[in-house]
TORLUM-550402 format. One record per residue (C-alpha): residue number from 1; residue in one letter; x, y, z. Coordinates in steps of 0.02 Angstrom, whole numbers. Layout:
REM residues N
+-----+---+--------+--------+--------+
!   k ! r !     px !     py !     pz !
+-----+---+--------+--------+--------+
! NUM ! A !      X !      Y !      Z !
...
+-----+---+--------+--------+--------+
//
This chain:
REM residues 150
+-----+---+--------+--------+--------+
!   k ! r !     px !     py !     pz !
+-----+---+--------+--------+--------+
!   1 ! X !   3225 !   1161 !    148 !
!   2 ! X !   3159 !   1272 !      2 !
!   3 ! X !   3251 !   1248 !   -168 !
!   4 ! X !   3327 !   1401 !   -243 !
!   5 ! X !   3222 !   1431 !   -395 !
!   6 ! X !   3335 !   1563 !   -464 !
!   7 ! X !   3455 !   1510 !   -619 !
!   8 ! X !   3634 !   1505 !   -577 !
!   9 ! X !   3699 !   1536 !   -746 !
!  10 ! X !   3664 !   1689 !   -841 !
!  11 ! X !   3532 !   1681 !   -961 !
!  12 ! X !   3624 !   1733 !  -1140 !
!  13 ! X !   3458 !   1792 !  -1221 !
!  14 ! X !   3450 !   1936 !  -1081 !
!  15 ! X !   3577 !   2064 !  -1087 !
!  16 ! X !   3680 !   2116 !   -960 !
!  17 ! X !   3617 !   2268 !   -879 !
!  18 ! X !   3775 !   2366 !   -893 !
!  19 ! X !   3829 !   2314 !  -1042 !
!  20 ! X !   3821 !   2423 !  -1183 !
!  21 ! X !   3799 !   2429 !  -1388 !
!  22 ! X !   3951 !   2507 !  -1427 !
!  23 ! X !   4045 !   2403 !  -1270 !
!  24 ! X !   4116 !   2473 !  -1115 !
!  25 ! X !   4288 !   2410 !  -1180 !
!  26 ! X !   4289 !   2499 !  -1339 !
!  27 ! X !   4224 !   2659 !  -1260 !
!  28 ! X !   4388 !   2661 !  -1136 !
!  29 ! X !   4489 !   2610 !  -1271 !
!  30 ! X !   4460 !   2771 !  -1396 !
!  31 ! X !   4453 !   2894 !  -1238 !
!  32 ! X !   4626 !   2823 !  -1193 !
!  33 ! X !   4684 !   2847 !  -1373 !
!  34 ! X !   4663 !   3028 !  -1375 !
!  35 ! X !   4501 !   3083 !  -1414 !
!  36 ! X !   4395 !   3207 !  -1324 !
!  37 ! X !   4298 !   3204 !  -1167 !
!  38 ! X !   4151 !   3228 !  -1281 !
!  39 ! X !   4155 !   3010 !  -1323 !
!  40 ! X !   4147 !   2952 !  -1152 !
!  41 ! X !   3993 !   3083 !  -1136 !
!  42 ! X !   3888 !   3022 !  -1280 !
!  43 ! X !   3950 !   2822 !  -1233 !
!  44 ! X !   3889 !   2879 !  -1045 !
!  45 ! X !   3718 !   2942 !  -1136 !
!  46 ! X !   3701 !   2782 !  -1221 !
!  47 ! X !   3749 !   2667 !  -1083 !
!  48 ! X !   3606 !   2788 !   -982 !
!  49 ! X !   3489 !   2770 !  -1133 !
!  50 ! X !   3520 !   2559 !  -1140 !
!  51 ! X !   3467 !   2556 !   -956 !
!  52 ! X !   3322 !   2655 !   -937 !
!  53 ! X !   3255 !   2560 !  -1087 !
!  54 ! X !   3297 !   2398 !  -1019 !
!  55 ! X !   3199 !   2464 !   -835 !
!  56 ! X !   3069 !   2523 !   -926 !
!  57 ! X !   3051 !   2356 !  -1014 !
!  58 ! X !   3058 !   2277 !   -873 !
!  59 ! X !   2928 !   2377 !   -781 !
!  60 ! X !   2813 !   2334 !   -924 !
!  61 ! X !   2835 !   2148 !   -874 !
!  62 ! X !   2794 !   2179 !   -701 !
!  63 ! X !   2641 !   2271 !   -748 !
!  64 ! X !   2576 !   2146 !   -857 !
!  65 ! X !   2590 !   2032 !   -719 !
!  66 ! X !   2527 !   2104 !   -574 !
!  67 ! X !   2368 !   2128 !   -697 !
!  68 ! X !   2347 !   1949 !   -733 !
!  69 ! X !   2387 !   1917 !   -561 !
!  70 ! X !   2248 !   2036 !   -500 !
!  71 ! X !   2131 !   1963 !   -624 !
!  72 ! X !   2149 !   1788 !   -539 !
!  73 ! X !   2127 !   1828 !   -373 !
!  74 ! X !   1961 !   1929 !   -422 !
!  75 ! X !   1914 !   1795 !   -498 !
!  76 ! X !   1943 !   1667 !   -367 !
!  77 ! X !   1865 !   1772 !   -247 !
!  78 ! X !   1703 !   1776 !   -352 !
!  79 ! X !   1702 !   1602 !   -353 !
!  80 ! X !   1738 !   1568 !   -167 !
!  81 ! X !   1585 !   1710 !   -142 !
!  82 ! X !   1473 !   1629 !   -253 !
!  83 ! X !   1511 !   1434 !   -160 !
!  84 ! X !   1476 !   1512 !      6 !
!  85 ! X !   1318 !   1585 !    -49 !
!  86 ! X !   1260 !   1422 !   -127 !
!  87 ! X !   1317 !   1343 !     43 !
!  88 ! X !   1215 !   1462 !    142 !
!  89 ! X !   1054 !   1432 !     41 !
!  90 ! X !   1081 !   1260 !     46 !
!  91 ! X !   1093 !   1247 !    250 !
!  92 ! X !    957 !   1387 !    261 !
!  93 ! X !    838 !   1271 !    152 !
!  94 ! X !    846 !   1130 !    246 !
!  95 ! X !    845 !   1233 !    419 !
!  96 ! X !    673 !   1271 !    348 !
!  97 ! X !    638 !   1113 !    289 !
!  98 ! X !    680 !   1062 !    456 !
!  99 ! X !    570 !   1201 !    577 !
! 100 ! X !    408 !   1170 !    450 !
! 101 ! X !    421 !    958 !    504 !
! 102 ! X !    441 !   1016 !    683 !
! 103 ! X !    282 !   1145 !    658 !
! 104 ! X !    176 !   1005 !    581 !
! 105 ! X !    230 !    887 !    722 !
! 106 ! X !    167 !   1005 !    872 !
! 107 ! X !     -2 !   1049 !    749 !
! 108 ! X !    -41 !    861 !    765 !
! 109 ! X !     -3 !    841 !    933 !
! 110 ! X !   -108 !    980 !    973 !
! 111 ! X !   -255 !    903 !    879 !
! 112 ! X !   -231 !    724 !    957 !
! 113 ! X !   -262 !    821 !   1145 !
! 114 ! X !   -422 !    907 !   1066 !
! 115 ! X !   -498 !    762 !    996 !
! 116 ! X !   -466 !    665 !   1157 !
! 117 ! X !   -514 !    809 !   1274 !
! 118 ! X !   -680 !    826 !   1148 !
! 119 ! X !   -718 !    644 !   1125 !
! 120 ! X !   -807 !    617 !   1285 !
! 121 ! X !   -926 !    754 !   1256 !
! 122 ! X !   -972 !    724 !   1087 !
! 123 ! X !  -1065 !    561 !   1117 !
! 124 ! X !  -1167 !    673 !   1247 !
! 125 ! X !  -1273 !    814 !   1144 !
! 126 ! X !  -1246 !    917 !    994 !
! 127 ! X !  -1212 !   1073 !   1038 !
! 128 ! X !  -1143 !   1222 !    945 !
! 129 ! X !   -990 !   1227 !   1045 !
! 130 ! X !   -962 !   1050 !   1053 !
! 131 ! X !   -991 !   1065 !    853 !
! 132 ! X !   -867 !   1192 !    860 !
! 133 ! X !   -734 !   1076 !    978 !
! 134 ! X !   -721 !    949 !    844 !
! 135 ! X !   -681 !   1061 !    698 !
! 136 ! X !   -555 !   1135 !    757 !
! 137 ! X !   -448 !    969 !    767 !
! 138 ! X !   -494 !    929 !    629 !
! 139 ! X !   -433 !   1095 !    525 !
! 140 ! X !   -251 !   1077 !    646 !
! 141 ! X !   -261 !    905 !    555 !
! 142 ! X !   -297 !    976 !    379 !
! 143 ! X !   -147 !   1129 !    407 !
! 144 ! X !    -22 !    970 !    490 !
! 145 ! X !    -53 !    879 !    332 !
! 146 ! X !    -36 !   1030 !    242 !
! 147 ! X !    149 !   1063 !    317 !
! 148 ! X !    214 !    907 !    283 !
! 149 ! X !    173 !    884 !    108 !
! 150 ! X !    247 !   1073 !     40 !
+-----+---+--------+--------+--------+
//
């Protein structure tokens, strides 16, 4: 069950909303002792005048807010952006890291079946093609060894 975070006593260093200045009490009490209609106008004006201050106040406070509020969630949502993308890099790097092993590993391979389909020949003649056959293991070699060390 949620707690109710709203005080239950009223706050003395806010005002009442409807109270006034001059006082509600003392405005009834000179209209009732005779004087014009013209009091209870200007008390009316002032009550009015009390109010719309007091909302516009207030308004100012909820602006002020809402900024700093808006401020924090941009700036949470740079920083959740900015995580991500570091996150991103990170798995993409070793994705790489990953592919390049696997590329060196089937660049070996295919060197280890040309030096064994080769082997039997070269022990046979010097040719330029056999010449040929046995370099190019070698270079997959070199480029394997290549892979795996960058």
């Amino acid at each position: 069950m949620t707690e109710n975070q709203w005080p239950q006593t009223p706050n003395p260093a806010i005002p009442e909303p409807y109270a006034s200045e001059v006082g509600v009490d003392e405005t009834y009490a000179s209209a009732a002792a005779g004087t014009t209609g013209t009091s209870k106008t200007e008390a009316a004006k002032e009550q009015a005048s009390n109010v719309a201050g007091q909302a516009a106040t207030s308004a100012q406070g909820v602006a002020h807010t809402a900024k700093e509020e808006a401020a924090n969630v941009a700036s949470e949502a740079k920083h959740s952006a900015q995580d991500l993308l570091a996150q991103a890099k990170s798995g993409l790097s070793d994705q790489a890291g990953t592919q390049q092993q696997k590329a060196a590993e089937g660049i070996r391979n295919i060197s280890s079946q040309l030096v064994s389909i080769v082997r039997p020949w070269a022990s046979r003649a010097q040719t330029p093609t056999l010449t040929v056959s046995m370099t190019v293991p070698r270079r997959c070699s070199r480029s394997s060894l290549a892979l795996s060390s960058s």
